[in-house]
Each structure stands twice: as structure tokens, then as C-alpha cells.
N, C-alpha and C positions, 0 to 999 in steps of 0.2 A: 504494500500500500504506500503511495507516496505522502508526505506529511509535509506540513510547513514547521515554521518556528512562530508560536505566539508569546507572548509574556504577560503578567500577571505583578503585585507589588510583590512577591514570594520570587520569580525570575522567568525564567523561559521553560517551556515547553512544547514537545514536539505533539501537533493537531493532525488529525487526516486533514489533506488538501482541499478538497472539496467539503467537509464541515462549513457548515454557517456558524456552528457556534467557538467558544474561543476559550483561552486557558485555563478559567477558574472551572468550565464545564467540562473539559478532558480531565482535571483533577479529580474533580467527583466520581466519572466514572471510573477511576483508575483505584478512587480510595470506596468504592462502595460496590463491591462483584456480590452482593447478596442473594436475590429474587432474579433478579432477569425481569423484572415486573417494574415498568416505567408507572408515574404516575397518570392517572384516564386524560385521554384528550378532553374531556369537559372544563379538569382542572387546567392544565394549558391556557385553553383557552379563555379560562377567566381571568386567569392571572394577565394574559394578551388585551383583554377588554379591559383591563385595571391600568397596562401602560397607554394604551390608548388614550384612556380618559385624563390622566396624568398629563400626557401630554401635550392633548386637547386646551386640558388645565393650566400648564407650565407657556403654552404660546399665548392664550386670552391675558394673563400677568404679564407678558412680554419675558420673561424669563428664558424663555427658549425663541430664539428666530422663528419664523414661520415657518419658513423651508424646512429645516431641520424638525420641527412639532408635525407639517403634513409627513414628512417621510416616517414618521416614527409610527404615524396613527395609518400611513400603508401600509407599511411593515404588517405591523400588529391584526390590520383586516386580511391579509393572508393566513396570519394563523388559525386565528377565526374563523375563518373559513374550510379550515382543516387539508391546508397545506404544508408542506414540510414539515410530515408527522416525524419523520428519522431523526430530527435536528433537537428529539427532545428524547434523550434515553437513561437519564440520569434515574437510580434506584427509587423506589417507594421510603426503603429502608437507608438513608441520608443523616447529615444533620439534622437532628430535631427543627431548626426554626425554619428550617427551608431556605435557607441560604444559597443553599447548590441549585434550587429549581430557577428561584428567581435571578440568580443571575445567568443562568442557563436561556432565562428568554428574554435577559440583558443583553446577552452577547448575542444572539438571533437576531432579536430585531437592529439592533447596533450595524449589526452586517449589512441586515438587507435595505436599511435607511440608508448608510454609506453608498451602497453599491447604486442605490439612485441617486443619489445627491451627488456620485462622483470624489467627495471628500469625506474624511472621519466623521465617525458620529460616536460619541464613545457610550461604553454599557453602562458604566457609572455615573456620570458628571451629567448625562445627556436623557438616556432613556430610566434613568434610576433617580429622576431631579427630583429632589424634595419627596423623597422614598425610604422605607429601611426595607429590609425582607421580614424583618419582625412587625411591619405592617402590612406591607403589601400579602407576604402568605395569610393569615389569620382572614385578609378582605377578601381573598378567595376562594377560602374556604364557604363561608357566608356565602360569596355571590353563588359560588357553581351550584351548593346546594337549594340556597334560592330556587334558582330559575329551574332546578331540575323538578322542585318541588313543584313548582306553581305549570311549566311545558309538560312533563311527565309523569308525576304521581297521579296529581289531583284529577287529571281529566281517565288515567286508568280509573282510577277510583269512582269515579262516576259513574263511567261503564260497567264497571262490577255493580255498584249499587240498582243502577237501572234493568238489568238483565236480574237481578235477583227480586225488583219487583213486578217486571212484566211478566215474568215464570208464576211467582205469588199469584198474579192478576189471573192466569191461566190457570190455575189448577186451585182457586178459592172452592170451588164448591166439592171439590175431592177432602174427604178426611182421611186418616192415617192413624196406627198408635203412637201415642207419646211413649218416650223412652225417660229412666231416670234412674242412674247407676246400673245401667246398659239394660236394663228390667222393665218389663212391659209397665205401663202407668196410663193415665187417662187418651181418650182420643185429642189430634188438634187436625185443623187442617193445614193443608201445602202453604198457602198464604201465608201462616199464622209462623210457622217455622223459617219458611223464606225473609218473610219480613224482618223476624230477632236478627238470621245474616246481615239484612240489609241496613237494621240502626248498628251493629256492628261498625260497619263500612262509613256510615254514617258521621257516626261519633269520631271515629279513625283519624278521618278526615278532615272535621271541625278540630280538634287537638293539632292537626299537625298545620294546617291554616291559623289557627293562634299563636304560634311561635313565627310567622312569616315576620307580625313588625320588630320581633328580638334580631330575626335573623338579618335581615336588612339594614342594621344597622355594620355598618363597617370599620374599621381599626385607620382606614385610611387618614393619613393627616399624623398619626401618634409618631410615627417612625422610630428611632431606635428602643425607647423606653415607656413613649407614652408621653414626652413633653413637647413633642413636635421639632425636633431639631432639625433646622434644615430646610423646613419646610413653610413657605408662604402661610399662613394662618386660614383663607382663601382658597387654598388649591383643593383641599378633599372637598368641600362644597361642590365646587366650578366641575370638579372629578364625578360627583356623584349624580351632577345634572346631568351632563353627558349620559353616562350612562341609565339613567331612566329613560332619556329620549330614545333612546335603543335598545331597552328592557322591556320598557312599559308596567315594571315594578317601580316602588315608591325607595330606595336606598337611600340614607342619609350619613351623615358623620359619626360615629359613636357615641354615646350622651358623654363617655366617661371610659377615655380614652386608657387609662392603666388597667381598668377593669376587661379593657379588650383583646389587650396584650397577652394579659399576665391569665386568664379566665378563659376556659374555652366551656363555658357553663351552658351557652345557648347550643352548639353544637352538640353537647351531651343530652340537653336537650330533647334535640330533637333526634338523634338517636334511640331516646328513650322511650318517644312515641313511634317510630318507624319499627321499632320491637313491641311495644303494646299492637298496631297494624300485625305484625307476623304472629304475636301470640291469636290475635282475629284469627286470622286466616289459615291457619293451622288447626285451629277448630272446626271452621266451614270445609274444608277440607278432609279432615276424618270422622266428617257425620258423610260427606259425600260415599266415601270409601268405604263407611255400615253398610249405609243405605243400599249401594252400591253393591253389598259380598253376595258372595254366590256364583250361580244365578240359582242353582237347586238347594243349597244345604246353606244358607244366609239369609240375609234380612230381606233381600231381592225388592227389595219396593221401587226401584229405579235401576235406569238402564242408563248408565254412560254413555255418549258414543263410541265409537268403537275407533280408535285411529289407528292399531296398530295389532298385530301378532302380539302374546302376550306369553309365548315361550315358544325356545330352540326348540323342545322336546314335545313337548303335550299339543297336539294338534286342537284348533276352536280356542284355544284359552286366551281370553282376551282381559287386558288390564285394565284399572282405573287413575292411565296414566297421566295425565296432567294433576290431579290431586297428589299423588303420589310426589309431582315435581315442586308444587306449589307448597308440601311439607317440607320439604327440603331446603327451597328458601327461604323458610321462615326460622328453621333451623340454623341455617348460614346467616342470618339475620339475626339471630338473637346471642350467636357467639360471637358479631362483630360488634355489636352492642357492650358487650364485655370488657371487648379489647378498649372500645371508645372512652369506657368508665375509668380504667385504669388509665388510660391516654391523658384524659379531663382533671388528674389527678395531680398531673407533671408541672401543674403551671409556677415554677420555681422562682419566688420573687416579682420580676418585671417581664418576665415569658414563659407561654406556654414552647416544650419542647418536643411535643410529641406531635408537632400539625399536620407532617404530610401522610404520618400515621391515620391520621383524624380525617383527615378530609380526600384517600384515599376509601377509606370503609363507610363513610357516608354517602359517596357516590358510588360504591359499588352494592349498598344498601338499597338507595334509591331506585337502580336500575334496574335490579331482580327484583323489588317489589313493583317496578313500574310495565314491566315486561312480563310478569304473570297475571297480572289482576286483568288481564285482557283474557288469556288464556284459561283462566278459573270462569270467566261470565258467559265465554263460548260452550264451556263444556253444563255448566248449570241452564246457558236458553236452551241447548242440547237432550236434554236428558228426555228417558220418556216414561212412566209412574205404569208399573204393574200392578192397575187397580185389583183384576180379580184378585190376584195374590192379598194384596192390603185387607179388601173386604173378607176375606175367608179368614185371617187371623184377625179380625178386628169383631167379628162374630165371637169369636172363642175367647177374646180379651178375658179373663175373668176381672180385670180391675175397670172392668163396665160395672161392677156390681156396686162401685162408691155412689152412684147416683141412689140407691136404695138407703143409706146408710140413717138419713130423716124417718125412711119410713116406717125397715123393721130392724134396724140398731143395728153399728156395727160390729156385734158378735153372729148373730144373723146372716148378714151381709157377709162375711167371713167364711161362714160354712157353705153357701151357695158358691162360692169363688173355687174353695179348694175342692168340693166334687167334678165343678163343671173343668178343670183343669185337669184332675185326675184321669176322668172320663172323656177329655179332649170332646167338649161337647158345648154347643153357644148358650151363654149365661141365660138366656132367654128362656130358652127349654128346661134348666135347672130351676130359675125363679118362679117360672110359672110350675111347675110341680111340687115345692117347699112352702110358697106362698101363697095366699088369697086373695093375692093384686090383680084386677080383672086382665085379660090378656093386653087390651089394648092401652091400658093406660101403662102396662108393663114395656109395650112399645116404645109407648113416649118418651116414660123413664128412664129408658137404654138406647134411646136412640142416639146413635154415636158424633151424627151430627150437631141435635141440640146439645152434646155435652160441650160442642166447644165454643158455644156462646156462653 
């Protein structure tokens, strides 16, 4: 490979030639061979939208030339855009404060501003104006998850909610037995279970939109510790305007700039509801996968669709695999939750150190819950309800017999239950033989649908 010679305040080192980025970023990857796991292109490119707006920012102050502020905020709209994905390979597992990323797309944009302008643009003095990396990371953490929250959760989230009450809407006048410590219990109908799913999702969703105005607040402006060194008093404003005009979120300056530093308390945050969402959804998911077993010796009351062969071996065996995968990331979701707790922990003094940690496992939280909850609403409008099945065990329910329990007590009530179970026989025919309830008002009384108004 051929290499140039770059240098750094530490001295020179030798870059592959064609690299866009420059010495402090060959050091990182030389001192961090960890994962082989780059930080997500969303972070990139938030941290891209944050020099841009800096930029934006640093030319409106007159601080930076024009030329030199357009080139920088070109730059920066190419990465954006998700160009020169190569030019960013620097570890997950880095510096704590993120020092290695950010100036990794110091020297990126530095280059590709130079290469337009013809003359220098440097990564520090230029594209890094009135910046620290112990501000700029911390504001991209916030933004990426922002926008991922507000572009890709919340409208999955929607979808899921919607398809589990137009399912509801369709099968309202279908009942079913209730279950309660996986044991038969009163009837309810489809609605009435789909819809508990649906405030689920609901409520998920209102929790993780409440934390939007914590989150939007950004670090920008604090730069090294929090007291603004360096930096126009002006510029994270003029910065966060910018980028609303191009967000179309509300971001502003942090109220309380050491607390944003040093605290990654909102990111923990909302880590901690994007794992309350997977604990949801890990539920709706193995009532699917009951409901689902079988199809002969299970609860068989629903039919999955069918996407795939469900083994090498056994011919017809088909799974219930999107729930199967949607426990999985709720699983992977509730151990990076973990990691984020422990992460939230580090913030030592005047900075947190674990950021790229953080805002690694939040966008990789975001994206598997934003990329299932589509595939969970396909397979719920999907599914199709083996009524006979339902009805022929919802007959024999013996805990139909609690609608009696006013009438002829529930010791009474109790022994009609365990005959008619014994005898695998419908409560109906047991109560009308034990009892002196007219037949038809024995009807009324067991009738499975009025139990579940």
C-alpha cells in the first residue's frame, strides 16, 4: 500500500495515500485493533450535521471566512449523505470521550474542504472552531438518537399499534379463554387482548416521546469542561438553529452545560424506556408463540403465517418465526440496557467516559426495535383464529362456572367445575344436572360472550 507522511502535535506518521483522513485518525486505528466494529453511520453523521452547523455558526460570527465555512458545511453534506463510508473506521471500543471519532471527521472534512478551496483548511483551528470533543460527542449522541427516535421508532411504533387495533376491530365479536398462570380463567374476546398489546405500545411510546425535550437539549457550546472555552457564547444557538431548519426537531443549548458533560443521565434515560418497549414486546410476542403452539397438541387458537420451513429434518413443521426474532431483540435490548447503566455511571468529574460506548448501543437499540415492530404488526394483521378449536375448549372451560358463584356459592360452583373437567364435559350439561337453574337462564349465565362485558 502506498502511504504519505502526515503529522500531528505528537510528530509524523505514515497514512495510506489515498485516506481522506489524517494523523490523529491513523493513530486510533493503530492504538484501538478491538471489535473491527466502526461506530453506525447515523452517529457519523450526526456528529457531520454538528460541524456543519458549527460552521454555518462560526461564518454568521464572521469567525471563519465564508469560503472556508461553505467548504466545510460541503464537506460535511457529503457525509451526510453517506459518502465516504471507508474514511470512518476508527473502533467503537476508543477513548472514552470520543476524541479519536471526532477528530477523525476533523480531518475528513479538513481534507475534503481543502481539496475545494485549493488551500488548507485545518481539522483543529478550522473545522473544530469553538468545539471540544467532550462537547461535540455527548451532542451527538442526543442528536442521532433524537432523530432516530422521532424518523424510526415512533412511526414503527405506530404501525405496530395500528395493526394490533384493526386485528382487535376484526375479531371483537370472537371470544377466547382467558389464561392466568398459563391456566384456563374466564373468557375475553380478541379485541379485548389485542387492545392490553396495543396500550402496551401505546404507553411505550408516550414514555419515550417524553424524554424527546431532555434529549434535544445538547452539550454544544460547553466544550472542554463545561465553561465554554473557546467558544463565541453565540455559536451553539446560531449551531442549533441550523440544524432545526434541517431537522425539523426543536434542539437547543443545554440549560446547564457541566451537567451535560459530566451526566449522560438523559441517555440512560432513554435506554431505560427503549428496554421497558422490549420488556412490551417480549410479552406480545410469547402470548403470540402460546397462542401460536401446536397446531395439534397446543393452544392452536391462531395460525401465524407461515414464511418459512421450520426444520432440516421434520417435513410441514412450520415456525413462529418473526416472534421468535422479535424475543431476541428485546433480549439484545435489555443487555445493552445494562451495558448503558454501567456506561451512565463513568461520568468522572467534568466527563462522561464511556460515550461512544453509549451512543453506539443506543443506536443499535433503536434500530432493532425500529426494524421489528414492523415485522411483529405484519405477522399479528396476518394471523388467522381457529374459532372451532376456541369454541370446543371454551365449552368445556370449567372456570365458566365463576358466573354461578352469586347464585349457588362458590363451594357449589366448585364441584360442578371439577366433575365437568374430570368428565371432559361442557359446564353447561354438568350445571344443569347438579342445579335447579332453568336451562335457559343457565344459558345466559355461561354464556361466554356476556362474561366478557
Amino acid at each position: 500500500m502506498k502511504m504519505r507522511t502526515e503529522h500531528d502535535s505528537m510528530g509524523e506518521i505514515a497514512v495510506p495515500a489515498g485516506a481522506l483522513y489524517g494523523a490523529q485518525t491513523q493513530r486510533a486505528i493503530n492504538n484501538f485493533p478491538i471489535s473491527g466494529q466502526p461506530l453506525p453511520a447515523a452517529f457519523i453523521s450526526a456528529v457531520a450535521k454538528l460541524k456543519a452547523a458549527c460552521a454555518y455558526a462560526n461564518g454568521e460570527l464572521k469567525r471563519l471566512d465564508p469560503d472556508t465555512s461553505a467548504a466545510i458545511i460541503a464537506a460535511a453534506d457529503t457525509v451526510i449523505a453517506g459518502k465516504h463510508p471507508d474514511a470512518f473506521p476508527i473502533d467503537v471500543y476508543q477513548t472514552g470521550s470520543g476524541t479519536s471519532t471526532n477528530m477523525n471527521v476533523n480531518e475528513v472534512l479538513a481534507h475534503l474542504a481543502a481539496a475545494q478551496l485549493g488551500k488548507p483548511v485545518s481539522a483543529n483551528d478550522d473545522v473544530n472552531m469553538g468545539q471540544s470533543s467532550n462537547d461535540v460527542i455527548p451532542s451527538a449522541v442526543h442528536l442521532s438518537a433524537a432523530l432516530a427516535l422521532s424518523r424510526q421508532l415512533m412511526p414503527a411504533l405506530l404501525e405496530l399499534e395500528q395493526a394490533m387495533l384493526s386485528k382487535g376491530e376484526q375479531l371483537k365479536n370472537q371470544v377466547k379463554t382467558g389464561r392466568t398462570h398459563l391456566m384456563d380463567a374466564m373468557p375475553l374476546r380478541f379485541d379485548q387482548e389485542l387492545g392490553g398489546w396495543a396500550t402496551q405500545v401505546r404507553y411505550a411510546g408516550d414514555r419515550l416521546d417524553g424524554l424527546q425535550s431532555r434529549l434535544q437539549q445538547l452539550a454544544l457550546g460547553a466544550t472542554a469542561i463545561g465553561t465554554g472555552i473557546n467558544a463565541d457564547p453565540r455559536q451553539a444557538q446560531l449551531a442549533c438553529n441550523y440544524l432545526n431548519q434541517r431537522t425539523g426537531l426543536n434542539f437547543c443549548p443545554a440549560e446547564d452545560y457541566f451537567y451535560s458533560l459530566s451526566s449522560q443521565d438523559t441517555a440512560v434515560e432513554l435506554s431505560g424506556q427503549l428496554k421497558t418497549l422490549a420488556v412490551a414486546l417480549m410479552k406480545i410476542a410469547n402470548d403470540l408463540r402460546w397462542m401460536n403452539s401446536g397446531p395439534l397438541t397446543g393452544i392452536a387458537e391462531i395460525q401465524l403465517p407461515a414464511l418459512q420451513p421450520g426444520s432440516s429434518i421434520m417435513p410441514g413443521k412450520v415456525n413462529p418465526v418473526i416472534p421468535e426474532a422479535v424475543a431476541m431483540v428485546a433480549a439484545q435490548v435489555i443487555g445493552l440496557d445494562t451495558a448503558n447503566t454501567i456506561a451512565g455511571q463513568s461520568g468522572n468529574f467534568q466527563l462522561n467516559v464511556m460515550l461512544p460506548l453509549v451512543a453506539n448501543n443506543l443506536l443499535h437499540m433503536l434500530a432493532l426495535l425500529s426494524n421489528c415492530a414492523p415485522l411483529l404488526a405484519a405477522a399479528i394483521s396476518g394471523f388467522t383464529v381457529n374459532q372451532a378449536h376456541i369454541d370446543e375448549n371454551l365449552a368445556k372451560n370449567p372456570i365458566l362456572v365463576t358466573a354461578l358463584n352469586p347464585v349457588i356459592g362458590y363451594e357449589n360452583a366448585a364441584k360442578i367445575a371439577k366433575q365437568a373437567y374430570k368428565e371432559r364435559r361442557p359446564i353447561l350439561e354438568v350445571a344443569q344436572e347438579q342445579t335447579d337453574i332453568p336451562l335457559e337462564e343457565l344459558r345466559k349465565l355461561l354464556d361466554p360472550a356476556a362474561l366478557t362485558r
